[in-house]
N, C-alpha and C positions, 0 to 999 in steps of 0.2 A: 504493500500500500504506500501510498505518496504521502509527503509528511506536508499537511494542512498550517500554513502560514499566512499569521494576519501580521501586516505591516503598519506601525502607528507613529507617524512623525509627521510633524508640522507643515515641513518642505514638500511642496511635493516634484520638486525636483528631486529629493532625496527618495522620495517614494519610486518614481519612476525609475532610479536607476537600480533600488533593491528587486524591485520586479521585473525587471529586463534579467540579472542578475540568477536570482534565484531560477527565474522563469525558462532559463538555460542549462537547470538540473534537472537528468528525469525520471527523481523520485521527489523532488517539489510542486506542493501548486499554493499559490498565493490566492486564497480565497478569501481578501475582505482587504481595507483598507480604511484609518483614520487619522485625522489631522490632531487629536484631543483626544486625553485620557478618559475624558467627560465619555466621551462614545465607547471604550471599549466593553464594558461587561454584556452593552444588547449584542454586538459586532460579535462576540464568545459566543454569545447564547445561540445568536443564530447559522455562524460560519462554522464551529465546532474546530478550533487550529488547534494544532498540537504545540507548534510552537509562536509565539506572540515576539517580534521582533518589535525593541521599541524604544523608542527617544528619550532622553532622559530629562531635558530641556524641553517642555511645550507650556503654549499659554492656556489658562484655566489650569486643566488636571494635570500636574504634569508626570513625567513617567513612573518619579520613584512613589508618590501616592498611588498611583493606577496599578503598578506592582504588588501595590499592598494590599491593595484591596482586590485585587484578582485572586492571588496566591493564598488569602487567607478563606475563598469559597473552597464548594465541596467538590474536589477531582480537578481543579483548573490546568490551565496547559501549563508549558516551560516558559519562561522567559528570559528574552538574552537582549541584554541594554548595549543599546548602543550611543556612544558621545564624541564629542570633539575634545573634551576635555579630560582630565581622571584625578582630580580632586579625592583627596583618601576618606574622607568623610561621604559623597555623595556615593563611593564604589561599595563600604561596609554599609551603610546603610540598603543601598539595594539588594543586595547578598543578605545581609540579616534578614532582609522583607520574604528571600524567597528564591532572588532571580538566582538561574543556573550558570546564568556566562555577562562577559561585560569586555565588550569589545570597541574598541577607538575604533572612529569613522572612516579613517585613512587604513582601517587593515585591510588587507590585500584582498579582491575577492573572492577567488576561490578560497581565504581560507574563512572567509564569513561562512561560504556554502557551507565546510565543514564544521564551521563552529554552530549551524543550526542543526546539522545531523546528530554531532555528538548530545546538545543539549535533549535532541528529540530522544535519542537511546539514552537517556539518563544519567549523561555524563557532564561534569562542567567545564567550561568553554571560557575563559580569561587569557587575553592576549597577553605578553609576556611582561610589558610593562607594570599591567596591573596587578599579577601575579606576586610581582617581586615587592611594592607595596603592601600585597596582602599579609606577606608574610610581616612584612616589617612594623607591623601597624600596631604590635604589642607595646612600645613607648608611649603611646598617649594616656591622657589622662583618662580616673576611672581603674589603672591596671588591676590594682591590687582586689577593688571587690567585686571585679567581672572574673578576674582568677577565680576568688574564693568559690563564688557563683557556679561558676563553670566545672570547678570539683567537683563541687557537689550533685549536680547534673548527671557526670560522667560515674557516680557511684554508683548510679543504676544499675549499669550496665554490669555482667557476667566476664568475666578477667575474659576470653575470648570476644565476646564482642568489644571489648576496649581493646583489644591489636587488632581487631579488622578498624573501629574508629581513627586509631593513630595512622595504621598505614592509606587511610583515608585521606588525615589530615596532611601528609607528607606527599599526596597528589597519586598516589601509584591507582590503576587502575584494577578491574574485577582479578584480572589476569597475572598481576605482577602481585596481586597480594595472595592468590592463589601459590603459585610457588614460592611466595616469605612464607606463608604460613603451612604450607603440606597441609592445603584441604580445596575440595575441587570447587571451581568455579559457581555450581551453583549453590554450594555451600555458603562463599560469599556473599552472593547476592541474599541467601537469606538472613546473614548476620543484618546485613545493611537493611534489611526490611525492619527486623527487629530494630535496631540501633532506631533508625526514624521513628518509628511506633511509639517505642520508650519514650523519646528525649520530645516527643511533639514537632518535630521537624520534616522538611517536606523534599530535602535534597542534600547530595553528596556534599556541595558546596555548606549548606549548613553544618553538616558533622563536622569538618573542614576548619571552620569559626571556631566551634565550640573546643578544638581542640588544642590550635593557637590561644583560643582566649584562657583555657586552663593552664595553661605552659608547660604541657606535658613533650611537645614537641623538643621544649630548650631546651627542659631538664635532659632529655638524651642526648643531644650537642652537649650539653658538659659533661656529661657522660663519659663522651668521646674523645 
């Protein structure tokens, strides 16, 4: 099946060239388009996309609200933000709300097509600049009681689902954590269903946070 794409940004120059774009993959179809985050939850309702490509700058709603309130319904698609800018604050707050990827405007296009594929198969999608902020983002202020927070969180979890979490957080994929850990592929995938279920989170990228924000990732770097 073709992976159903609604497209939401202001320009619609910018719109035209996502849909020429995509339009030229042939497992996509761009079925809906909006200028306003005001429009997207009918534009959902009625195009049904898997994945929701979208602006993070519009006037009225603009992305990271619309993010939020999409992501927080029952079953909503992916969402993968796209901007001109990457400001560390508007990047974790998107990601906190939900979205699966967060891509600058200037990235290349074939690798948008695949940054929608991957988010469509449940993987997260962060072009390499934003990535490297992600990780770095543990300095700001708030550390110490989004740590504690985040501990606490993560006690949920069963000593195995906390290394399938970490090797989450460390970016390794179904595959690569499969052979860290000698257990099979769809094994993983069911920690990770658990891990979500538990923690009230709705994506890779989530566990991801949670695990940066416990500092469970440094403490291994000094470890080391």
């Amino acid at each position: 099946m073709s992976i159903r794409v609604l497209l939401v940004d202001d320009d619609p120059l910018v719109r035209a060239g996502l849909r020429l774009m995509l339009g030229g993959a042939e497992d996509m179809e761009v079925v809906g388009e909006a200028a306003d985050g005001h429009e997207v939850p009918a534009l959902v309702d009625r195009c049904r996309p898997g994945v929701v490509l979208m602006d993070i700058r519009m006037p009225g709603v603009d992305g990271l609200a619309a993010t939020e309130r999409l992501r927080a319904r029952a079953d909503p698609p992916e969402v993968l933000m796209l901007t001109t800018f990457h400001a560390d604050e508007q990047v974790l707050r998107a990601l906190r709300a939900g979205a699966a990827g967060f891509l600058l405007k200037d990235t290349p296009p074939g690798q948008i097509v695949q940054a929608v594929r991957a988010v469509a198969a449940g993987e997260p999608a962060l072009s390499p600049v934003i990535a490297q902020k992600l990780i770095a983002h543990v300095a700001d202020s708030g550390r110490d009681l989004r740590r504690k927070r985040a501990r606490e969180r993560l006690e949920q979890l069963a000593e195995r689902e906390l290394e399938v979490a970490l090797a989450v957080g460390r970016g390794h994929s179904n595959a690569q954590i499969s052979a860290e850990l000698y257990m099979g592929v769809p094994t993983v995938k069911t920690h990770v269903s658990r891990i979500l279920a538990k923690l009230g989170l709705n994506n890779r990228v989530q566990i991801a946070l949670l695990a940066h924000d416990a500092g469970l990732l440094e403490d291994e770097e000094l470890g080391d």
